[in-house]
C-alpha positions in Angstrom: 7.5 4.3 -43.7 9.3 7.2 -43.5 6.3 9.0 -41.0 6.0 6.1 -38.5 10.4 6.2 -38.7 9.7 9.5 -37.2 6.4 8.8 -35.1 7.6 5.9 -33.6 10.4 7.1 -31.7 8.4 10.2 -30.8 5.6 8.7 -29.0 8.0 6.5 -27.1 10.6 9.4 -25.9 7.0 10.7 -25.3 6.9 8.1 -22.7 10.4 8.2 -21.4 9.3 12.0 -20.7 6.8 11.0 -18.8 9.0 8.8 -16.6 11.4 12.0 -15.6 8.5 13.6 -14.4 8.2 10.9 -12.0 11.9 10.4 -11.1 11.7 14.4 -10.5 9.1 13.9 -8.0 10.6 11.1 -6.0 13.6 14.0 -6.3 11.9 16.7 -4.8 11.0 14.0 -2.0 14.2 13.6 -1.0 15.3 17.2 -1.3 12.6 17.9 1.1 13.7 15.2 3.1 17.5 16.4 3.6 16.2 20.0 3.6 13.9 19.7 6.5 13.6 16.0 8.6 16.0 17.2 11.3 14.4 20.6 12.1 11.1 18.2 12.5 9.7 14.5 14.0 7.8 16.0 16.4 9.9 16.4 19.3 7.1 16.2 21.5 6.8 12.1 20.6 8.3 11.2 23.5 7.2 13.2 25.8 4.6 11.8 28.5 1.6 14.0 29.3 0.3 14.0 33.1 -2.8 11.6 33.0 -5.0 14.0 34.6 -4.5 15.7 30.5 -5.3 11.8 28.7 -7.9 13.0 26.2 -10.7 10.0 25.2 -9.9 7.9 22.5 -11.6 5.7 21.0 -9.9 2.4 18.6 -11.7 0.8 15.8 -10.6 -2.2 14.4 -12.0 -3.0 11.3 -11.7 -7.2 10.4 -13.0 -9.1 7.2 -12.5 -13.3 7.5 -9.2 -12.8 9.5 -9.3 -15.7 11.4 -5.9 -16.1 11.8 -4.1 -12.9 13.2 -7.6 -11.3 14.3 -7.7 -12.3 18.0 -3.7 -11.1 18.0 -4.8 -7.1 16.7 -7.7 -7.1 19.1 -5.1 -8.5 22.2 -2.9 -5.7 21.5 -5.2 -2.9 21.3 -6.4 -4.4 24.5 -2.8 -4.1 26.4 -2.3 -0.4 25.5 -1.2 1.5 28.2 -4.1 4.4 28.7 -6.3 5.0 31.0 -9.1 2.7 30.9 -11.9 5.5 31.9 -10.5 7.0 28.2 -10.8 4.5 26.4 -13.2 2.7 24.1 -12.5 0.0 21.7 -14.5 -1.1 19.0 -14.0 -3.8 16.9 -15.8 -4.1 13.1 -16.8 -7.2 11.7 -17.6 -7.7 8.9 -16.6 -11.6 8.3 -18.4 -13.9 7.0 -16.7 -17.0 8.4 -15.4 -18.6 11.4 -13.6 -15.5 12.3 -16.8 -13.8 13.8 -16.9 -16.6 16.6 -13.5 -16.0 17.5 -14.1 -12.0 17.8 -17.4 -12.1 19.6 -16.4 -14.7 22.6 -12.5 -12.7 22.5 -14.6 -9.2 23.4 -16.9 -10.6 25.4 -13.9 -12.4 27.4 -12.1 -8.7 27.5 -15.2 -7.2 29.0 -16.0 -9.4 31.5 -12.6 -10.5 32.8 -10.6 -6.5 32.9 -13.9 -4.4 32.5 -13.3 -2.9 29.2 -15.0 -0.8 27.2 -14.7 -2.7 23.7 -17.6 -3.5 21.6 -18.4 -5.7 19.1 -19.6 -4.7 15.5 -21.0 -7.1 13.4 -22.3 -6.1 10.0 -24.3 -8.8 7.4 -23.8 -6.9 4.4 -20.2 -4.9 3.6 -21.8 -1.7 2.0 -18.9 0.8 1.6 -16.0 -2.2 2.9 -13.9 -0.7 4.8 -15.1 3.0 4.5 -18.5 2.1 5.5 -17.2 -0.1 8.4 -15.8 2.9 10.0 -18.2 6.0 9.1 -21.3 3.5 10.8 -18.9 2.8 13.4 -17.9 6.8 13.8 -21.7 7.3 14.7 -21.2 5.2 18.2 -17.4 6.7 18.6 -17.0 8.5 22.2 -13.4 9.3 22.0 -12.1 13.4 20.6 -9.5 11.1 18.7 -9.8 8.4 16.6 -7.0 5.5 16.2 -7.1 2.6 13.5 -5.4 -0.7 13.2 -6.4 -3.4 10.5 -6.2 -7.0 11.4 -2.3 -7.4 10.8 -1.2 -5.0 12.7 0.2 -5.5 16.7 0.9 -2.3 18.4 3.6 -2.2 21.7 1.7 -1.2 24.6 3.0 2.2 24.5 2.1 3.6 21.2 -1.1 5.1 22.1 0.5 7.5 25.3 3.1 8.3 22.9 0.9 9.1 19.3 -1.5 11.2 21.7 1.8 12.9 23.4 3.1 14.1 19.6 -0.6 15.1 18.7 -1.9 16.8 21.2 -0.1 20.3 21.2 -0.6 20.6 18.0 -5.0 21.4 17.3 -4.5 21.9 13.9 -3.3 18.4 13.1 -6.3 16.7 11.5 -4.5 13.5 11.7 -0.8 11.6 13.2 0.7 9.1 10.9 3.3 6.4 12.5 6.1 4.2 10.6 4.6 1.3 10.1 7.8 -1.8 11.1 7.8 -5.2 9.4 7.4 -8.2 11.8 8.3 -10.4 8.9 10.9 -8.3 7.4 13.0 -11.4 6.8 10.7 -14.1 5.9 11.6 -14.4 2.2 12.6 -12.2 -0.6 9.3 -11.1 -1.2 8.4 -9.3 2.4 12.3 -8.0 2.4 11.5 -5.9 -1.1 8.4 -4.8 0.2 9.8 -3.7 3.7 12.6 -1.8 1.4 9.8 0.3 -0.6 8.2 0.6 2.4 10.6 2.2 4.3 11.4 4.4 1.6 7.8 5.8 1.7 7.5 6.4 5.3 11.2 7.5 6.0 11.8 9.7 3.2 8.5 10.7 1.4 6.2 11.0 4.7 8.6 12.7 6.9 9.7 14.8 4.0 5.9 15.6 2.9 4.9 16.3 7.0 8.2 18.1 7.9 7.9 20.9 5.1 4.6 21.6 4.9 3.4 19.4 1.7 0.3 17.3 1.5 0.4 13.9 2.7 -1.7 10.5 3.2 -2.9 8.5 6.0 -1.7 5.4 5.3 -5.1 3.0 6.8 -3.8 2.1 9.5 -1.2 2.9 12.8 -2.2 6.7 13.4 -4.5 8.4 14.8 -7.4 11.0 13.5 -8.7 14.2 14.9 -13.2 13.3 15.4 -13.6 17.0 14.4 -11.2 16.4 11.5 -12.8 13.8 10.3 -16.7 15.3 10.8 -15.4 18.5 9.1 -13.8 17.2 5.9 -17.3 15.0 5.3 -16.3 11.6 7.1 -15.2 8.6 5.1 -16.5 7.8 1.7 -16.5 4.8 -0.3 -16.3 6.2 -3.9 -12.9 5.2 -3.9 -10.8 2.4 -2.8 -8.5 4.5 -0.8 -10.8 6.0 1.6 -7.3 6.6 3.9 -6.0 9.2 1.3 -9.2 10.7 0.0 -10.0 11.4 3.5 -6.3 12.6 4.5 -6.7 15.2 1.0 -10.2 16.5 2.1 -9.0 16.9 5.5 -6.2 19.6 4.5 -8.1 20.8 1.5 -10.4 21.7 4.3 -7.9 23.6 6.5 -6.0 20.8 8.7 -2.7 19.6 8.4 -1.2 15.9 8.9 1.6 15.3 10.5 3.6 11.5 10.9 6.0 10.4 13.4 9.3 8.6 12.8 10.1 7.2 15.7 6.8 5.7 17.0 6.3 2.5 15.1 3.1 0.3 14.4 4.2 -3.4 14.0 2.9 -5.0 10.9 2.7 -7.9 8.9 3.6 -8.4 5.4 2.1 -10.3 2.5 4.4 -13.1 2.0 3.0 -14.1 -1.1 3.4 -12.5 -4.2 -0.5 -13.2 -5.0 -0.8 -10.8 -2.1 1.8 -8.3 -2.6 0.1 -7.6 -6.1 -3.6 -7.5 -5.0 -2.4 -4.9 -2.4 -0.5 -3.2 -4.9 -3.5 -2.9 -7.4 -5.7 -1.7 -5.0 -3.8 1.2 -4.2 -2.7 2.0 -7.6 -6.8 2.3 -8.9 -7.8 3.7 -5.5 -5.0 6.5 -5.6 -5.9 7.0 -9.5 -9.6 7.6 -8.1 -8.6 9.9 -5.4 -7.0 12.0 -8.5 -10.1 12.0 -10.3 -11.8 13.2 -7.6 -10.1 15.5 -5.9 -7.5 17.2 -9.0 -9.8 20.3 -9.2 -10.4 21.0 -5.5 -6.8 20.6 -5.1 -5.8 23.1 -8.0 -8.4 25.5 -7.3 -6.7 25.7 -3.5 -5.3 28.5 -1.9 -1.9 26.2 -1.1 1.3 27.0 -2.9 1.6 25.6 -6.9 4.9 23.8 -5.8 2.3 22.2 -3.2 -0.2 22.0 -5.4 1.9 20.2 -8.3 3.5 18.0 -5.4 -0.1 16.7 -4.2 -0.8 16.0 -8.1 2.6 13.9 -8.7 2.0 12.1 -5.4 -1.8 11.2 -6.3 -1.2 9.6 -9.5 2.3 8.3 -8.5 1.4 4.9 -9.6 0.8 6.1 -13.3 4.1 5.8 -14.1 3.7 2.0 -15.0 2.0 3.4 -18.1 4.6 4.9 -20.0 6.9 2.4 -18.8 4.6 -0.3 -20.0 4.5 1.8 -23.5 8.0 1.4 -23.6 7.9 -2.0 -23.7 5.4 -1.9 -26.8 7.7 0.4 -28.6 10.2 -1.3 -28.2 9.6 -4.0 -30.7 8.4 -1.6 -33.9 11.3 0.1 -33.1 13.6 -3.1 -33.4 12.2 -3.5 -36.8 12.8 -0.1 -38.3 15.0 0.0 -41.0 15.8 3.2 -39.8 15.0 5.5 -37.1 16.2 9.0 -35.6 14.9 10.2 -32.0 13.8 13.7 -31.9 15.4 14.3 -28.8 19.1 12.4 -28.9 20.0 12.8 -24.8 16.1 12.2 -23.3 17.8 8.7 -22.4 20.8 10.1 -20.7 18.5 12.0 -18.8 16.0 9.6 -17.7 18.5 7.2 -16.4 19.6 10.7 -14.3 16.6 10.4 -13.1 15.6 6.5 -12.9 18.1 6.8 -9.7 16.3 8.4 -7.6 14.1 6.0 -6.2 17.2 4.2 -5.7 18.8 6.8 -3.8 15.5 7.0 -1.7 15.3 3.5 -0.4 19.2 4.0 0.6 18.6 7.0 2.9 15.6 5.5 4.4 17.9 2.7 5.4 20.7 4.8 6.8 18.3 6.9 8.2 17.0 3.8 10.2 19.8 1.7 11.2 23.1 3.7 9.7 25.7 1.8 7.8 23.9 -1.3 9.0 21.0 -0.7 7.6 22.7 -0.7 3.6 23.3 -4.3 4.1 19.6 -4.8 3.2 19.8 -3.1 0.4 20.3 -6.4 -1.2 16.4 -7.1 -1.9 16.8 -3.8 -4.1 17.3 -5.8 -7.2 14.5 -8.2 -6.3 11.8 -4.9 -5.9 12.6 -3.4 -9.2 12.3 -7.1 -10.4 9.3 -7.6 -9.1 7.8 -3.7 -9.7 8.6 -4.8 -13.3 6.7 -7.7 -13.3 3.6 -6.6 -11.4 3.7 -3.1 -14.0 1.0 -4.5 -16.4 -1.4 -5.6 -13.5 -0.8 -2.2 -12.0 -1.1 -0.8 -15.6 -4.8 -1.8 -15.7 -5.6 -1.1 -12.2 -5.0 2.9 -13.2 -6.8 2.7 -16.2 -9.8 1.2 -14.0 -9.1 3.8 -11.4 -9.4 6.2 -14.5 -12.6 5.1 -15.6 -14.7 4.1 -12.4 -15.3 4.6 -9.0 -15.6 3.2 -5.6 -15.4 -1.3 -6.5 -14.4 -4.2 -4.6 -12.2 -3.5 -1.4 -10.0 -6.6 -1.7 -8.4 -8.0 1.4 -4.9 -8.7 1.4 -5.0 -12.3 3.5 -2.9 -12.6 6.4 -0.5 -15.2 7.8 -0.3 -14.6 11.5 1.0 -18.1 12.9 -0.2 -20.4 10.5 1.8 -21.8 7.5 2.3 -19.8 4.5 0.1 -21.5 2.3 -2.7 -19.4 5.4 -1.9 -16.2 3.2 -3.0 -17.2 -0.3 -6.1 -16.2 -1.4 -8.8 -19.4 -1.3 -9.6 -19.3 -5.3 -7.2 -18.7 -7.6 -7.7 -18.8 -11.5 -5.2 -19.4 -14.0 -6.6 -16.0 -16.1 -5.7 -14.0 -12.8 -1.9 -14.4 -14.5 -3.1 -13.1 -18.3 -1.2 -9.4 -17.9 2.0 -11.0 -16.7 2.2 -13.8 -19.5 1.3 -11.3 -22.3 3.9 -9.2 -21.1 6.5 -12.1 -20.6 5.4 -13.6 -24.3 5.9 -9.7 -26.0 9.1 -9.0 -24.1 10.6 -12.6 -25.5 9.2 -11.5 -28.8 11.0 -7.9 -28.7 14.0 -9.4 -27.5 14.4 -11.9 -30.7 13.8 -8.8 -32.8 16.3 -7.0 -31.5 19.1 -10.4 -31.7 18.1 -10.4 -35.6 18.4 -6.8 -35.8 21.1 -6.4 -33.8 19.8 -3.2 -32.0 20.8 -4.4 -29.1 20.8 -0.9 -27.6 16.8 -1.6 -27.0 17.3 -5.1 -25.2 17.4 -4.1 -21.8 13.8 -2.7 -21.1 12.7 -6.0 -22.5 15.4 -7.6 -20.5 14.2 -6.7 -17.2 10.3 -7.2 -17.7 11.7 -10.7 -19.0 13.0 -11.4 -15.6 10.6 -9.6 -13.8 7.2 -11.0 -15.5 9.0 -14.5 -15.9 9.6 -14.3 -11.6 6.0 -13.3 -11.1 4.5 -15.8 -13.6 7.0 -18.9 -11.6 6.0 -17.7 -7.9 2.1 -17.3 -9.1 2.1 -20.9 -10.2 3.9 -21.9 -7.8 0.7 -20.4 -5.4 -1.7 -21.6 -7.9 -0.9 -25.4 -7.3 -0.5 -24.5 -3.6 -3.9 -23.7 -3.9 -5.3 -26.2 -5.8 -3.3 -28.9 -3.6 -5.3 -26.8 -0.4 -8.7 -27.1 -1.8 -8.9 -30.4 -3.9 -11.4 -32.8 -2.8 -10.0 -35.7 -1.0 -10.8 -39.1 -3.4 -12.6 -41.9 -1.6 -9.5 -44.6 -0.9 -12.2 -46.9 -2.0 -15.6 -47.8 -3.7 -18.4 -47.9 -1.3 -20.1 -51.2 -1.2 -23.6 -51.7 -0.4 -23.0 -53.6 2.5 -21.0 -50.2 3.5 -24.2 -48.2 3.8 -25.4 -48.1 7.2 -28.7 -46.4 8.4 -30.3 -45.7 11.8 
C-alpha cells in the first residue's frame, strides 16, 4: 500500500507535467504572436499586380460524394477574377454517387457556355484519397502555382488576384496560407465553438508561426502552393492522413518557407454536427501524430534553430495532450480511494492551471484581433469548446495511439450541409459502438465522482466533473444524430398487405 500511496500520485503529476508542456507551447504561440504579427501580414496582400505580370495558375478541386455543396465550390472557383488565358481549373472526383452527374454536366456547362479551361477528373478507385487525387492530378497541372479548395469551401471573387499579389514577391515561399471564415458561424453551439478554436489557430498560432520565422502547416485547403515547391519536397504522399502538413514540413525541411495571410479570407463551411466535428477532429489528431512519426528525425537533424526545432515538435504532436489528460481521469479514482496519499511535487497543480489559461487567453486575442471589443462577445461558446474538447478527448485519445502505431488509413470525409437540412450533414450509417469511448468515459467519470462523495476528497472532483458534462453532451447530441439517422434510412412499411388480386403483370 504504502508504494502505490507514493506511485499513484507520481504517475499522475507525471501527467499533469505533461499538460504544462503543452500550455507552454500554446504560450510561446502567443508570445510570438504579440512579439511579431504587426511587423508582418504581408503587406503586399493588397496590392494589385499589372495583369501583363498574372503568373498561370492552376485550381484543383478535389470532391468525394458531395452532392450537395459541390456545384457551389466549382461555381466560385469559376467567378474568380483572373485572367482566363491563366487559368486552368481542375476538378477531382472521386465520388461514387450521384454527385459525379452533377460535376460532369456543371464543367461541361462552364466550358461550353464562358470557354473555360476546367477539366473534369474522374477516378474509379480512391488509391491515396485525397493525396493521390492531387499528385495524379499534379501530373496534368499547367499553372507555376497551385491553389486548393475542398468541396465546402466558396471563395469571393477576389481572392485569387489577391493570394497571388502577397506571394509573388516573395520566391522563397513554398506555399500562402489564408484565414479560413465561417459561413455558419452562428448556426448552433457546435459550429460557434468550432469557429472559436478556429480562429485561435489561424489568428494567433499561424500568423505567429509565419510572422517570426517558425514552421508552419498548410491547412488543405484556401492557399496556394509554389509547383516547384511541391515537385522539390517529393509531391504529396498518402502515408499519412494529413498529406497538407506532411507536405507543408517537407517543403521547409527542404529549404522553403510558408507564409499565411490574415486578411484574405476563404469562406468555409462548418460541420454542424457533432458526428462530424469529431470525425474531423480524429483525423487530424492520428494524421498529425503520423506526420510526427515521420518526419521527428528529419526535423531534429535540421540545420533550423532548437527553439524552432522544439516548436515544430510541440506543434506536430499537439493533439497528444488528450493523453495525459485522459490519464488523469483514470488516476483520479485510485487516488479517491487512498487512505492516504502525498504528491511529490505539492505546487505542480498551481502551476498547471498557470498554464491551462493559455489556450484561453489565445482564443480571446484572436477575437480582439478580428473584430475588437466586439469580437469578446463570442467568447461565450468558450465554455461549450472546452466542454466539448472534453468529451471528444477519449476518441481523440485513440486516434493518436493509431497515428502512433500505423500509417497512411482511411481518409474520412467530413459531410457537408450546403442548403439542405441539417440532417444532409450526418454521416449515412451510424452504429451505436461508434459511441463506446465516450460512454466508458462518462460511466468511469460518474464512478470517480461517487468515490470521491464517500471519500470526501472532493479536491479531485472537478477533472471528473467536466468530462461528466463534456462526455454526457457528446453521448446526448450523438443519439440524438443516431435516431436522426435511423429515422433517415428506415425502410418505409407497406400501409398494407398485398393481395393477390394486387399483383398486376404485363
Amino acid at each position: 500500500m504504502a508504494s502505490l500511496q507514493t506511485l499513484i500520485p507520481a504517475l499522475s503529476q507525471s501527467a499533469v507535467f505533461l499538460l504544462i508542456f503543452y500550455g507552454l507551447f500554446v504560450l510561446v504561440s502567443v508570445t510570438l504572436f504579440l512579439l511579431y504579427h504587426q511587423r508582418h501580414d504581408w503587406p503586399l496582400a493588397n496590392d494589385v499586380a499589372p495583369s501583363e505580370n498574372w503568373p498561370a495558375v492552376t485550381l484543383q478541386i478535389p470532391i468525394y460524394n458531395e452532392r450537395r455543396v459541390a456545384a457551389r465550390v466549382v461555381r466560385a472557383v469559376a467567378n474568380l477574377d483572373y485572367p482566363a488565358d491563366k487559368l486552368q481549373i481542375q476538378v477531382l472526383d472521386d465520388s461514387t454517387d450521384s454527385t459525379s452527374t452533377v460535376l460532369s454536366r456543371l464543367v461541361a456547362e462552364l466550358r461550353r457556355e464562358r470557354n473555360l479551361n476546367i477539366q473534369y477528373m474522374h477516378r474509379k478507385k480512391r488509391h491515396g484519397y485525397k493525396a493521390g487525387a492531387l499528385a495524379d492530378a499534379l501530373a496534368q497541372a499547367t499553372g507555376e502555382f497551385i491553389g486548393i479548395f475542398d468541396a465546402d469551401f466558396a471563395p469571393d471573387s477576389d481572392w485569387l488576384k489577391r493570394a497571388i499579389a502577397a506571394m509573388t514577391p516573395h520566391p522563397n515561399l513554398a506555399f500562402l496560407q489564408t484565414r479560413w471564415e465561417h459561413m455558419n458561424r452562428s448556426q448552433n453551439i457546435i459550429t460557434a465553438a468550432q469557429a472559436l478554436a478556429l480562429d485561435g489557430h489561424f489568428v494567433v498560432e499561424q500568423q505567429a508561426r509565419s510572422a517570426s520565422g517558425f514552421m508552419q502547416n498548410f491547412n488543405g485547403s484556401g492557399g496556394l502552393w509554389r509547383r516547384a515547391a511541391i515537385d522539390d519536397a517529393g509531391g504529396w504522399q498518402a502515408d499519412t492522413v494529413t498529406e497538407d502538413l506532411d507536405l507543408a514540413y517537407r517543403a521547409q525541411l527542404a529549404g522553403w518557407r510558408g507564409g499565411y495571410v490574415n486578411n484574405i479570407e476563404a469562406p468555409a463551411e462548418l460541420p454542424p454536427v457533432i458526428t462530424g466535428f469529431k470525425r474531423q477532429q480524429r483525423r487530424w489528431a492520428k494524421g498529425s501524430i503520423q506526420t510526427l512519426r515521420k518526419l521527428a528525425l528529419p526535423v531534429l537533424r535540421s540545420d533550423k534553430s532548437w527553439g524552432k526545432k522544439l516548436y515544430a515538435i510541440a506543434h506536430m504532436g499537439g493533439y497528444a495532450f488528450h493523453l495525459p489528460l485522459l490519464a488523469m481521469l483514470l488516476f483520479t479514482l485510485p487516488l479517491a480511494l487512498l487512505p492516504a496519499y502525498h504528491p511529490p511535487l505539492s505546487f505542480i497543480g498551481g502551476v498547471s492551471m498557470i498554464f491551462s489559461a493559455a489556450p484561453f487567453v489565445m482564443f480571446a486575442l484572436a477575437q480582439y484581433a478580428l473584430a475588437g471589443r466586439s469580437g469578446l462577445k463570442r467568447l461565450w461558446a468558450l465554455p461549450i469548446l472546452a466542454i466539448l474538447f472534453m468529451g471528444l478527448s477519449p476518441a481523440i485519445s485513440a486516434s493518436v495511439i493509431s497515428g502512433l502505431r500505423h500509417s497512411g488509413g482511411v481518409f474520412e470525409r467530413t459531410p457537408k450541409q450546403g442548403r439542405g437540412p441539417r440532417r444532409s450533414a450526418l454521416p449515412s450509417q451510424m452504429a451505436l459502438r461508434d459511441f463506446t469511448p465516450e460512454f466508458l468515459a462518462f460511466a468511469y467519470a460518474l464512478l470517480a465522482l461517487a468515490a470521491i462523495a464517500i471519500t470526501r476528497r472532493w479536491g479531485l472532483a472537478p477533472l471528473p466533473g467536466l468530462f461528466l458534462l463534456g462526455s454526457g453532451l457528446t453521448l446526448t447530441l450523438e443519439l440524438q444524430e443516431y435516431r436522426a439517422v435511423r429515422r433517415t434510412h428506415r425502410p418505409r412499411r407497406a400501409s398494407r398487405l398485398a393481395r393477390p388480386g394486387d399483383i398486376r403483370t404485363g
